[in-house]
C-alpha positions as CSV (number, residue, x, y, z in Angstrom):
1,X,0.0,0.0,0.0
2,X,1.6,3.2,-1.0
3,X,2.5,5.4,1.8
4,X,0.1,8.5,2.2
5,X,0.1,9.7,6.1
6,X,2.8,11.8,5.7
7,X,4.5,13.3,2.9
8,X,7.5,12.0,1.7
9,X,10.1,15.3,3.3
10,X,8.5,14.5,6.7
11,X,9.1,10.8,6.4
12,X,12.5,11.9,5.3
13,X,12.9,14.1,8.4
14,X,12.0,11.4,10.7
15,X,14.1,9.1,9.2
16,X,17.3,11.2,9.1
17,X,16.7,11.9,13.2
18,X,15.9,7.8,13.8
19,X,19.5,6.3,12.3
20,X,21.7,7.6,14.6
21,X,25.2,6.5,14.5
22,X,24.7,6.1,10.9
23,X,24.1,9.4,10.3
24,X,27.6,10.9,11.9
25,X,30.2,11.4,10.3
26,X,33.7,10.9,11.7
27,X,34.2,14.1,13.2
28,X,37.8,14.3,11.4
29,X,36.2,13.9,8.0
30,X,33.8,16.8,8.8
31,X,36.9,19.1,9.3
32,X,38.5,17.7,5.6
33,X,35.5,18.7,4.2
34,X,35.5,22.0,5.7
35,X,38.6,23.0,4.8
36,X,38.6,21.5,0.7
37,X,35.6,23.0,0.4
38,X,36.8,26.3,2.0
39,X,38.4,28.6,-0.7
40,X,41.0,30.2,1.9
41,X,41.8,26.1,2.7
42,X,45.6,24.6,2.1
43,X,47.4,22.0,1.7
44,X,48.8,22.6,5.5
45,X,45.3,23.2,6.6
46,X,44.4,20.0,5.4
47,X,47.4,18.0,6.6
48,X,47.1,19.1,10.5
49,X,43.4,18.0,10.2
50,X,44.8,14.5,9.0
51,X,47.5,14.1,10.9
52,X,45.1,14.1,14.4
53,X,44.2,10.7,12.9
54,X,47.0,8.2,12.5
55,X,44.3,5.2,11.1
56,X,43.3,7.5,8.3
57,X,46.4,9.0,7.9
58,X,48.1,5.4,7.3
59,X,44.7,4.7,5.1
60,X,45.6,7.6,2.9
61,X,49.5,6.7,2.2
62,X,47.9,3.1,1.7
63,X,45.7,4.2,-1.1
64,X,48.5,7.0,-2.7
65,X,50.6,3.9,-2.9
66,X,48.8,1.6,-4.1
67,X,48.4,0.9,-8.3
68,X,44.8,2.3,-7.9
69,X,47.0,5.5,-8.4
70,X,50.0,4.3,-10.1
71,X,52.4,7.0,-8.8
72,X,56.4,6.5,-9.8
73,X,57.6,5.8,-6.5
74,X,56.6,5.4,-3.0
75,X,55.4,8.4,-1.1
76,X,56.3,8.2,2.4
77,X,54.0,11.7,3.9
78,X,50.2,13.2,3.8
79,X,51.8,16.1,3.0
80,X,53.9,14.4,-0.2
81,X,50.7,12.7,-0.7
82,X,48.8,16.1,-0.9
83,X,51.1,18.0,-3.0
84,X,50.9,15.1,-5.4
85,X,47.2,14.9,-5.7
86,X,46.2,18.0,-4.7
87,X,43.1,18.6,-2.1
88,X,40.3,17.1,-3.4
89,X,41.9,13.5,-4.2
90,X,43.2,13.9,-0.5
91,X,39.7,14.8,1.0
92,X,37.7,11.8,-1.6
93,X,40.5,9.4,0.0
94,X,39.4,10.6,3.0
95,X,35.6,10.4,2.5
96,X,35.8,6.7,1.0
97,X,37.5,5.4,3.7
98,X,35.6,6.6,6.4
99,X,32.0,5.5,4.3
100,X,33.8,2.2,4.1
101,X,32.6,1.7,8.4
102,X,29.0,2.5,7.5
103,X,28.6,-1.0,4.9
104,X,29.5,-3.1,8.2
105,X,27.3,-4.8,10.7
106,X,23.9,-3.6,10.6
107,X,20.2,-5.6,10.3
108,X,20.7,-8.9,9.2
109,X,18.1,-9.6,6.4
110,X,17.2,-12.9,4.3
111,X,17.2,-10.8,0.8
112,X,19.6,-8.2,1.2
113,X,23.3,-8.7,2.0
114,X,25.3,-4.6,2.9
115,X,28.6,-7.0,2.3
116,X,27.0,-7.0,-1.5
117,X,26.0,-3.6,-1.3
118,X,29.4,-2.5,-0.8
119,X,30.6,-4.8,-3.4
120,X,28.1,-3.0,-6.1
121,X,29.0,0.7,-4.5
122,X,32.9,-0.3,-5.0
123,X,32.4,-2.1,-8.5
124,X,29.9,1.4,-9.5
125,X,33.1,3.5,-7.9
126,X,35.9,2.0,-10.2
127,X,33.0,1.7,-13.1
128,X,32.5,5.8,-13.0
129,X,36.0,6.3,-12.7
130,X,37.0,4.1,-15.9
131,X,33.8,5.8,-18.0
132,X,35.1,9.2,-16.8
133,X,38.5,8.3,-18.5
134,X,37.7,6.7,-21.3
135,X,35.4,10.0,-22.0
136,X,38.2,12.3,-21.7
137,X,38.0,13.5,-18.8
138,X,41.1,12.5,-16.2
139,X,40.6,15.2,-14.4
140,X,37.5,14.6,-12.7
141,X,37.8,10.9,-11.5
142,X,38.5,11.6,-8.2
143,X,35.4,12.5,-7.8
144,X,33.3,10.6,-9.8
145,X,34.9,8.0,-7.9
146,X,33.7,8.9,-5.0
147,X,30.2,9.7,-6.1
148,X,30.1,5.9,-7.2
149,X,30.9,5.1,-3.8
150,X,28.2,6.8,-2.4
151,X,25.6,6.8,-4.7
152,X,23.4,3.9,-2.7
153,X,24.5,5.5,0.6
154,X,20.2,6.1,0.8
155,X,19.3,2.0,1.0
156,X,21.7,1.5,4.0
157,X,19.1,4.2,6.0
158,X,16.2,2.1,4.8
159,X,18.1,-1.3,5.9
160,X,18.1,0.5,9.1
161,X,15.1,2.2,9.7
162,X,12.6,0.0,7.0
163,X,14.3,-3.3,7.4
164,X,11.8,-5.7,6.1
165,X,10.0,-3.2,3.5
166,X,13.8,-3.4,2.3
167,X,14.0,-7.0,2.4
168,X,10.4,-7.0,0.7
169,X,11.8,-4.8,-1.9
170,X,14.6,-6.9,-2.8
171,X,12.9,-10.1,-2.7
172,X,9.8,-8.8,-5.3
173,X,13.0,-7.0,-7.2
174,X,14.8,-10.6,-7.5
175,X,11.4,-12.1,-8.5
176,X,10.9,-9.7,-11.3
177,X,7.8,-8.2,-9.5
178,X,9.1,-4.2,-10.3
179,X,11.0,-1.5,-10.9
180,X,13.2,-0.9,-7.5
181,X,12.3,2.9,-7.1
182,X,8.4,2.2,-7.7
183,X,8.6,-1.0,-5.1
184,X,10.3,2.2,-2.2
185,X,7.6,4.6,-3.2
186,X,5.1,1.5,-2.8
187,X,6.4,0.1,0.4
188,X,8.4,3.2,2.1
189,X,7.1,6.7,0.3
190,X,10.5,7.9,-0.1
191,X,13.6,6.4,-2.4
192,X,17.1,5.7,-1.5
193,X,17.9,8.9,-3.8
194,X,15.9,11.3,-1.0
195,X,17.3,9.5,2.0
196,X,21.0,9.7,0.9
197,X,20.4,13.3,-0.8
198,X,19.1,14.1,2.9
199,X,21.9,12.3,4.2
200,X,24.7,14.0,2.2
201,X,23.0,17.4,2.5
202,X,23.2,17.3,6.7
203,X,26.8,16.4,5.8
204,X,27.4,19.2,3.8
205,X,28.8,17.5,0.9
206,X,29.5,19.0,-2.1
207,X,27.1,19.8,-4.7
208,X,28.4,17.7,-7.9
209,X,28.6,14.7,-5.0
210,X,25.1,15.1,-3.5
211,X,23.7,15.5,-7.1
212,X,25.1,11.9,-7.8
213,X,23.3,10.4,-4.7
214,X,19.7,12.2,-5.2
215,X,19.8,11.8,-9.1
216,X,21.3,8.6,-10.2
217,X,18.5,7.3,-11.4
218,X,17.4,10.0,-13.1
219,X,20.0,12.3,-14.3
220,X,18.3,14.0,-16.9
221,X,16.5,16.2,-14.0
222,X,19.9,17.8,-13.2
223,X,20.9,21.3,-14.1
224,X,23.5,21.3,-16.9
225,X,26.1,22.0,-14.5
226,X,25.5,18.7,-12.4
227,X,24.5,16.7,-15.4
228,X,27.3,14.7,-16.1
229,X,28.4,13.8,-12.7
230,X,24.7,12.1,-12.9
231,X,24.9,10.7,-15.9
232,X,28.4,9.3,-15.6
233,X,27.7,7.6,-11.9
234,X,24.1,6.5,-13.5
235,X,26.1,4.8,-16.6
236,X,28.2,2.1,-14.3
237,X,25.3,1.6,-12.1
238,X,23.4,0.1,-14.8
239,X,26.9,-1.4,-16.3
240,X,27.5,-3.1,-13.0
241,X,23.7,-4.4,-12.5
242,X,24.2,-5.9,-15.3
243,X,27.4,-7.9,-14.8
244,X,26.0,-8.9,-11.5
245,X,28.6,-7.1,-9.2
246,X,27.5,-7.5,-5.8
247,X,24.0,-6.3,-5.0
248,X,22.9,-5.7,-8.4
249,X,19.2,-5.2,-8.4
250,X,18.8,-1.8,-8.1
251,X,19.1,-0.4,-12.0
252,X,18.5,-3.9,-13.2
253,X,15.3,-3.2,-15.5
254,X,17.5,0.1,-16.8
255,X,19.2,0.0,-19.5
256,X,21.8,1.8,-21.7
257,X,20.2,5.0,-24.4
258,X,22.2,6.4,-27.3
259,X,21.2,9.8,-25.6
260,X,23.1,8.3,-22.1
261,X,25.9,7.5,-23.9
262,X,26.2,10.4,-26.3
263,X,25.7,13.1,-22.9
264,X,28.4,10.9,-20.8
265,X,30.4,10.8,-24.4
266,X,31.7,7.4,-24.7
267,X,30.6,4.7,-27.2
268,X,29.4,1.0,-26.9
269,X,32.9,-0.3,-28.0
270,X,34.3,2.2,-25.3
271,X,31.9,0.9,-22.6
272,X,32.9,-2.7,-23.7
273,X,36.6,-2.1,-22.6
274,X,35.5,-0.7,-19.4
275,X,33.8,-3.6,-18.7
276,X,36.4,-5.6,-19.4
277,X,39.1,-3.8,-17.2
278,X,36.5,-3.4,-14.4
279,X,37.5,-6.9,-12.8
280,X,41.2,-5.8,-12.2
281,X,40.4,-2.4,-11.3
282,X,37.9,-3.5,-8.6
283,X,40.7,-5.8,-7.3
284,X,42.7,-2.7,-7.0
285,X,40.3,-1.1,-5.4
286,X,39.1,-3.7,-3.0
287,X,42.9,-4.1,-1.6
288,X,42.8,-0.7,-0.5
289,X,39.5,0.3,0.5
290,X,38.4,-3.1,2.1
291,X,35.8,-3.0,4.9
């Protein structure tokens, strides 16, 4: 029975104030944010936030080393690592490995698995990254990387909060019974997209990364300048549904459009080698960023 008592930005509400830990970020990462996103911030700024943390701190130098990033030689200090990368690689390394703590533990439900849910958000995260090169664009997949990561960051509110509508979902999903996003508004009012755009908003996130969580789904409804961060992270979630990478029913009844393709600006043969080099990449990835 679809949800009527309240409308969906009160459900929201109540949600957002019911998940508790959930809902926290680590109050380190809060600071990294504040500072990248800070136009007076620095590199030194940055650093003394990281450096109060000696788990992330080793996290980062584990990630700038590893061949995720492919960097000539071995870089031995945050600081290296910052000058190297610059701010906002630093502050996405930062982000992804503190959202890695949120996949764990958790309700334990017959039809959905948050182990696979962090296996699709990680296979979506390389994905993104890989279309965003192949397009042109190797400037930006820092953050399209990270916008993979998060972009299902809504459904682990719901496994929280709506536990068995979520398991319900997922079980008509897996019987071919709907469309993922009509079984929510069915069962819970709200989608996954307005809990984690809620979610990343109290955060203060970024724009270009909270337009990637409310809108992956439906891209199209983005302003031109948050378009393609959308489109891109929207692109790999259906590429990965497909291929079956960890939870992988969420986009499956989506599928690819010549208009997708020509806004993200790739090709099918293009898409085809991303797919191909997606099972080393998320090797890669997985070594560094395991939960």
């Amino acid at each position: 029975m679809q949800v009527q008592t309240e409308d969906h930005k009160a459900i929201v509400t109540k949600t957002l104030a019911a998940v508790g830990e959930i809902a926290t970020l680590p109050e380190v990462t809060v600071k990294i944010i504040e500072v990248v996103e800070d136009p007076k911030g620095t590199a030194r700024d940055l650093h003394n936030v990281i450096k109060q943390d000696p788990a992330l701190s080793a996290k980062v130098l584990k990630v700038v080393n590893s061949a995720f990033y492919g960097l000539p030689g071995q870089v031995a200090s945050v600081d290296r690592a910052i000058v190297l990368l610059g701010l906002s690689a630093v502050k996405n390394i930062s982000i992804a490995a503190s959202i890695s703590r949120m996949f764990k533990g958790g309700n334990q439900l017959e039809h959905f698995d948050a182990k696979e849910m962090w296996d699709h958000s990680l296979a979506v995260s390389v994905c993104a990254k890989q279309i965003c090169i192949a397009a042109g664009d190797v400037a930006g997949h820092d953050e399209i990387f990270l916008a993979g990561l998060i972009h299902d960051l809504g459904i682990l509110i719901e496994r929280q909060v709506f536990p068995q509508e979520l398991d319900e979902i997922s079980r008509r999903c897996a019987a071919g019974a709907g469309n993922w996003l009509e079984l929510e508004r069915e069962l819970i009012g709200p989608t996954h997209q307005e809990f984690g755009d809620a979610l990343t908003t109290k955060w203060k996130f970024p724009r270009h990364l909270r337009a990637a969580v409310g809108f992956h789904h439906n891209p199209e409804e983005l302003s031109d300048e948050l378009k393609r961060i959308g489109m891109i992270v929207h692109t790999a979630d259906i590429m990965c549904c497909q291929e079956k990478h960890g939870f992988s029913l969420t986009a499956a009844t989506e599928e690819f459009t010549q208009e997708l393709l020509d806004a993200v600006g790739v090709t099918i043969e293009q898409l085809v080698e991303v797919r191909d080099a997606l099972p080393d990449g998320l090797a890669e990835a997985r070594a560094v960023l395991q939960t």
